[in-house]
C-alpha positions in Angstrom: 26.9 23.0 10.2 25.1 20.0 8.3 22.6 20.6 6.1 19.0 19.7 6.0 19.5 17.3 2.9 22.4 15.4 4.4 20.2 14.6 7.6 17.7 13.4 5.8 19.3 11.6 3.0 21.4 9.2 4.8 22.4 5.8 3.8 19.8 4.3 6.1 17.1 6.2 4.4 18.8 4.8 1.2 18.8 1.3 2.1 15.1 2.0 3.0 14.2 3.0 -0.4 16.3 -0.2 -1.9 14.4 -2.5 0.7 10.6 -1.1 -0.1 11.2 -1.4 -3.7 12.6 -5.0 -3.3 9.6 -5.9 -0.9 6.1 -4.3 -3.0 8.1 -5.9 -6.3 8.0 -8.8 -4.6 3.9 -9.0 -3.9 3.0 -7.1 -6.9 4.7 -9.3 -9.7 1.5 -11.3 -8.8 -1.6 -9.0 -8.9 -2.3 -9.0 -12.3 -2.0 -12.9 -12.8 -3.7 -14.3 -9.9 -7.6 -13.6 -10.6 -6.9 -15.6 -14.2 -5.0 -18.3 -11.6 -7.8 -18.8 -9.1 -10.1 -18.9 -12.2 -8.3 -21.7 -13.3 -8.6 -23.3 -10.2 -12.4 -23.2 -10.0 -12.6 -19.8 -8.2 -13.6 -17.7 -10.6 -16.5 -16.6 -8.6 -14.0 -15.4 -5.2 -11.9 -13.3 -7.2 -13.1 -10.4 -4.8 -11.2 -12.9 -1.6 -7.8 -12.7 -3.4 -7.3 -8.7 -2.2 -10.2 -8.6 0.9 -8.2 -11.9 2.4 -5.1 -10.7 2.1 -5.7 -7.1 3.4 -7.8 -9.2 6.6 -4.8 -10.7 8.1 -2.4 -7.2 7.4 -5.3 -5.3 9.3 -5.5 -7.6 12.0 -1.5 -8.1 12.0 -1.4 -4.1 12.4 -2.0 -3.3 16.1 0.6 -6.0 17.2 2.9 -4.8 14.4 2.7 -1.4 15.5 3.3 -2.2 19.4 6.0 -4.3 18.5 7.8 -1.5 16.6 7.2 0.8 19.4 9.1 -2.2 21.7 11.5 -4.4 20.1 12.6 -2.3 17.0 11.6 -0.9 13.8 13.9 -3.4 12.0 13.2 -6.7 13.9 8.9 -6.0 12.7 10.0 -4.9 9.1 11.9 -8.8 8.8 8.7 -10.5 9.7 6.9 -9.0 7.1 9.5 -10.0 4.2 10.2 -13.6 5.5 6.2 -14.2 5.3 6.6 -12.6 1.4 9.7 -15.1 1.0 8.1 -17.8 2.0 4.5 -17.5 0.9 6.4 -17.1 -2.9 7.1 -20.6 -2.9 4.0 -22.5 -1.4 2.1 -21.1 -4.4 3.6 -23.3 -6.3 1.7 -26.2 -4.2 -1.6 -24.2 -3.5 -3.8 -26.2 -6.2 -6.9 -25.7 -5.0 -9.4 -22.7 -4.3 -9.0 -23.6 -0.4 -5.2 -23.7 -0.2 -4.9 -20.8 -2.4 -7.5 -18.4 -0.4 -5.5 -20.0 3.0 -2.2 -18.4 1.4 -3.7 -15.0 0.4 -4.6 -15.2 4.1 -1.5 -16.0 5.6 0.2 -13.5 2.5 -1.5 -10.6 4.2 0.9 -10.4 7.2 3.8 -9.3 5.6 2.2 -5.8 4.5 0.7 -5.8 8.0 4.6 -6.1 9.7 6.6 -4.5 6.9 5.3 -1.0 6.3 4.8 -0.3 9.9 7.8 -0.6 10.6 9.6 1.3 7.1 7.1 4.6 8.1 8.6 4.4 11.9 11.8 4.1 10.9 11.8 6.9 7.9 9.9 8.8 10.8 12.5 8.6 13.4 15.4 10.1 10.7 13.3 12.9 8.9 13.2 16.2 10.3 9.6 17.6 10.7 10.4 20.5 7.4 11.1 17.5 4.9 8.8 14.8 6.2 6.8 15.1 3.2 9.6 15.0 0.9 11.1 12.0 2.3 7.9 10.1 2.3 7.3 10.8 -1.2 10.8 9.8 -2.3 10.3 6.2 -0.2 7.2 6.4 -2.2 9.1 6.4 -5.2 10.7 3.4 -3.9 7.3 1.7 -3.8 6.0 2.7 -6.8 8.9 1.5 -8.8 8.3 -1.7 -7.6 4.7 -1.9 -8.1 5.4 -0.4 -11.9 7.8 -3.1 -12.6 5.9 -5.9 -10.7 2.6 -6.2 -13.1 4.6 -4.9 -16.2 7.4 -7.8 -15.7 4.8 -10.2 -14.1 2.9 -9.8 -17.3 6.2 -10.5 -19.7 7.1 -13.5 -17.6 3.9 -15.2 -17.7 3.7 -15.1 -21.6 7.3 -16.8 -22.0 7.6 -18.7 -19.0 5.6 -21.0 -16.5 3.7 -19.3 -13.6 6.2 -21.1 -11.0 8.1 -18.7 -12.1 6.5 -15.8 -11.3 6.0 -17.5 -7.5 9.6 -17.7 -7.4 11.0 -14.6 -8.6 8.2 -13.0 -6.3 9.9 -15.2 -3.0 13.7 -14.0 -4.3 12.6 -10.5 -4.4 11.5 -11.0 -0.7 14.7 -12.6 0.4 16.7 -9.5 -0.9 14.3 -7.0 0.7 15.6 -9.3 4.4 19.6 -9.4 3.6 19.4 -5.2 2.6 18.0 -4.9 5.8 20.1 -6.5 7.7 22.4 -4.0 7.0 20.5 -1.0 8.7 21.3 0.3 11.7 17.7 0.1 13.9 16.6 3.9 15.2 14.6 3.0 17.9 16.3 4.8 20.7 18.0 2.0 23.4 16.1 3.2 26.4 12.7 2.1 24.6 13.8 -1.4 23.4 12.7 -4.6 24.8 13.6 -8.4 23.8 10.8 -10.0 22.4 8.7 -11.9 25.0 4.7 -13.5 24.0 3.5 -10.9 26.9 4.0 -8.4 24.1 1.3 -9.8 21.9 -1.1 -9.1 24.8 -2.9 -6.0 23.6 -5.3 -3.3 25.6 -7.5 -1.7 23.5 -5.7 1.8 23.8 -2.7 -0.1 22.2 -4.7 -1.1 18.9 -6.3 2.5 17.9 -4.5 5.7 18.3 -7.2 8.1 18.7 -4.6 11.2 17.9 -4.5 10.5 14.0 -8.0 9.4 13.3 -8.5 11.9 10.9 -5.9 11.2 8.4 -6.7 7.3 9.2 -10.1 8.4 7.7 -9.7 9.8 4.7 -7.4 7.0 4.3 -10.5 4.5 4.4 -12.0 6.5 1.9 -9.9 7.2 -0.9 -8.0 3.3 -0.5 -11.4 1.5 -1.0 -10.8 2.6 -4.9 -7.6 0.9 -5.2 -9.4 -2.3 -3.5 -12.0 -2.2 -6.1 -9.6 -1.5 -8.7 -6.9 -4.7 -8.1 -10.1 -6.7 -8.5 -12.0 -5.9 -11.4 -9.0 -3.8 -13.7 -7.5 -7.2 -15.0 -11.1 -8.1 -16.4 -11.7 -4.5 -17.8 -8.4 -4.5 -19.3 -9.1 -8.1 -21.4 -13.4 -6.4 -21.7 -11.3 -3.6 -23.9 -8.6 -5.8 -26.0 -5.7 -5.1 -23.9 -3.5 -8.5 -23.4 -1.1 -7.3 -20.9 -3.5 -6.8 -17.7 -0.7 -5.3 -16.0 -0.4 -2.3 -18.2 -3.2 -0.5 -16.4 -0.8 -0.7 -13.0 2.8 0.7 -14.7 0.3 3.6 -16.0 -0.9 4.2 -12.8 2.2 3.3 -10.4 4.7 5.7 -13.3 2.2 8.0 -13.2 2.5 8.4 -9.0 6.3 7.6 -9.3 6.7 11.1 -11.4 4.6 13.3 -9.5 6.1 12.3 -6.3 9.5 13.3 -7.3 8.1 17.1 -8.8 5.5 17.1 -5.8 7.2 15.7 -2.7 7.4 19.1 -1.2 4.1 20.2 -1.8 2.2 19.4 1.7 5.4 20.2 3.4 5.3 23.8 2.2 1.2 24.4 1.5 -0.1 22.0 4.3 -1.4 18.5 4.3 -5.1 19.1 4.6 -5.0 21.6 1.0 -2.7 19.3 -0.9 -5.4 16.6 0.1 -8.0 18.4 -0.9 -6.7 18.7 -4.7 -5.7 15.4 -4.8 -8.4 13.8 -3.9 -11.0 15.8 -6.3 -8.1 14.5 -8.9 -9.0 11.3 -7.8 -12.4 11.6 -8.0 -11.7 12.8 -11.8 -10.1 9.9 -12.5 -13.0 7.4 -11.1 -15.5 8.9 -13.2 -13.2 8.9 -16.4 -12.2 5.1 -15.4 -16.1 4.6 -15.2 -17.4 5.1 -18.6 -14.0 4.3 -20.2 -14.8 2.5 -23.4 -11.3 2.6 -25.5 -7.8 1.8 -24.9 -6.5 5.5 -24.3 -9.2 6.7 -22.1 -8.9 3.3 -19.9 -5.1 3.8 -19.5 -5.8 7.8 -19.2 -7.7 7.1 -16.5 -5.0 5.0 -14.4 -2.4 8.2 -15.1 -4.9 10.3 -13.5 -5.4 7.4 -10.8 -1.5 7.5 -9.9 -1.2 11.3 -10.3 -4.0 11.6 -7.5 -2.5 8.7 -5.4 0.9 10.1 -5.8 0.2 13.2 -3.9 -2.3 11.7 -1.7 -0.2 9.2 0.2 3.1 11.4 1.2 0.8 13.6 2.5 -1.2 11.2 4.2 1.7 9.4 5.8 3.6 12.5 7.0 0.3 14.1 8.6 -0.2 10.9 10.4 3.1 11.3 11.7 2.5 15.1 12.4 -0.2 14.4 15.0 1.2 11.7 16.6 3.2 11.2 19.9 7.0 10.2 19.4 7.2 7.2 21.4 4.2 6.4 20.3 4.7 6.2 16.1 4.5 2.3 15.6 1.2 2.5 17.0 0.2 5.4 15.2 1.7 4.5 11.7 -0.3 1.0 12.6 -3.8 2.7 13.3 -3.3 4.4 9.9 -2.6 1.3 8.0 -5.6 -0.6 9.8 -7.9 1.9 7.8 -6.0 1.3 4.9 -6.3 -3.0 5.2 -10.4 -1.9 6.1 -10.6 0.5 2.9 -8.6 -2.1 0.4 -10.6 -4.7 1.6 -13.9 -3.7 1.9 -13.3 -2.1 -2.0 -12.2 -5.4 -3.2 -14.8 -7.7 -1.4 -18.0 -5.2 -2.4 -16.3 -5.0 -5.8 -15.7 -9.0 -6.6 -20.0 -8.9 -5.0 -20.8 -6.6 -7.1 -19.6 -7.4 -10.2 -20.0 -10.8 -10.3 -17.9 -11.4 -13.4 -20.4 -9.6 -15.5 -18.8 -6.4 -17.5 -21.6 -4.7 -18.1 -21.9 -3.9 -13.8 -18.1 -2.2 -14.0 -19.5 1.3 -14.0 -21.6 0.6 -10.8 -18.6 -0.4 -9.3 -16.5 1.9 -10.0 -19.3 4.2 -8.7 -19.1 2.9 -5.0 -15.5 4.3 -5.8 -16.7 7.7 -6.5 -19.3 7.8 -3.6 -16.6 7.2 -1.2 -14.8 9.9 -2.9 -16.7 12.4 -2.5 -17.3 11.6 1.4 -13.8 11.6 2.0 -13.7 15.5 0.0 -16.7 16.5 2.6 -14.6 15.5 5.6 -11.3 17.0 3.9 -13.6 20.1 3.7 -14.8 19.9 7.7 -10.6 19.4 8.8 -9.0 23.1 9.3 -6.0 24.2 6.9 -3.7 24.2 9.5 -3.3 21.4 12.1 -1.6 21.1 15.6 2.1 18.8 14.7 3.1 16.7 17.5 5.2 14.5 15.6 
């Protein structure tokens, strides 16, 4: 008799954690330089656009993402996303103006909208229900890795090497995230697959939303509007304090979530997802307030530990109870609905954020306090959901 670790371990799950490190290495070796990039380009004032465009197109991409997951394959949707990473590496290099750069954030955006859909579908279809939130935070290890060493060797590169660089090694990363999986074996079942066909991008509105998981896709909104305000304004709060490397604040926060998740990845799966939740978002919350009236080094980076601690908890959990309420044949969609909230909370944190603070310093603790009113919303709601909830998935 097999045991539970051996079904859920397998080397497709493997090759899933190889391929989501590859692929959010590949985007995030970027972050940290390109708000000093667009500056230089005469943009200094749409710094906010760089995340909010970006997160536009993977929100729209979603519902079409999501249906074509739950059509041609789980595998087929996650390519898309990391040829449009591949590619958009290398027109950086000839975006050199503010228009053609904003244009490729844009167009950058639907690679998380295909990519991610499909990973959660696919990790969903070969986890058994008892270690779903395991799993998840174990792919999120995957992640976080990636977005630790993305800023961190972003950051090195750019002080001994040309920028190019960084545009490349961010397209390469992509192209190995394609060729690993290539080698997967795709889990949608046979009966459910169709060949691809443009009728397919025809969407009713019951195939964008999927009404079952709307709570998780809430909280969701709420607690990812920080991170949207924080890839906009942390690079200028990090030079505001004397720190050179603007990607340090990242590896604190993604090591932070990369350790918890591999002591905590059980936790929702055996106390609930709605508790877990609960504790991390008033973590969160913690966090916000300390990253608000942060005025040294240690308490800045402090702050981004206890920002990855909270995140690392939160977004397991979030991802498995998503797939916990939704219907089977149905996960693409709901995996997409999910991520829709995510693109709106990202985005609307990192547009409001680049309004509010208006390359003036002195305004980061207003904006980091939108963070902690949206915060403390999502904890009320958490509050209003029962303990226990009904599992489809």
């Amino acid at each position: 008799m097999p045991t539970a670790p051996a079904r859920v371990y397998t080397a497709g799950f493997w090759l899933m954690c190889l391929s989501s490190f590859l692929f959010f290495l590949s985007f995030n070796l970027l972050i940290p330089e390109l708000p000093d990039h667009l500056t230089r380009l005469g943009g200094g004032d749409y710094k906010g656009f760089i995340i909010a465009l970006f997160t536009l197109t993977a929100g729209l991409s979603r519902p079409f993402s999501g249906k074509l997951a739950d059509t041609v394959g789980r595998i087929p949707v996650m390519v898309v996303g990391s040829l449009v990473c591949f590619i958009c590496g290398f027109f950086y290099v000839w975006a050199t103006t503010v228009f053609s750069f904003l244009l490729l954030r844009l167009l950058h955006g639907f690679s998380t909208g295909f990519k991610p859909t499909g990973t959660a579908a696919f990790i969903a279809d070969i986890v058994p229900l008892e270690r779903r939130g395991e799993a998840m935070g174990y792919l999120g290890v995957a992640g976080s890795l990636g977005m630790a060493a993305g800023p961190a060797l972003g950051g090195y590169l750019t002080t001994y090497f040309p920028l190019n660089t960084l545009f490349y090694l961010s397209s390469g990363a992509a192209l190995l995230s394609v060729l690993v999986q290539g080698t997967m074996t795709e889990t949608l079942p046979r009966a459910q697959r169709q060949r691809f066909h443009l009728g397919l991008l025809k969407l009713q509105w019951h195939e964008v939303l999927d009404t079952q998981v709307l709570a998780p896709a809430v909280v969701t909104l709420l607690c990812l509007f920080p991170y949207g305000v924080m890839l906009t304004v942390i690079p200028d709060q990090s030079r505001t304090l004397g720190i050179d490397n603007k990607g340090l604040f990242f590896t604190c926060y993604t090591l932070a979530s990369l350790l918890i998740r591999l002591v905590a990845g059980r936790a929702s799966d055996r106390y609930g997802r709605v508790p877990v939740l609960r504790i991390s978002t008033i973590m969160l919350l913690v966090a916000l307030v300390v990253l608000a009236l942060a005025q040294s080094k240690l308490i800045f980076l402090g702050a981004g530990v206890l920002f990855g601690l909270a995140a690392g908890l939160n977004s397991p959990t979030l991802y498995a109870w998503t797939v916990d309420l939704s219907d089977p044949e149905r996960r693409g969609r709901a995996v997409a609905t999910m991520y829709i909230f995510l693109e709106v909370g990202i985005g609307l944190g990192a547009l409001l954020a680049g309004w509010l603070y208006s390359n003036e310093p002195v305004r980061l603790p207003w904006v980091h306090g939108l963070s902690v009113a949206c915060v403390v919303a999502a904890l009320v709601y958490l509050y209003r959901q029962p303990t226990r909830q009904l599992v489809r998935g």
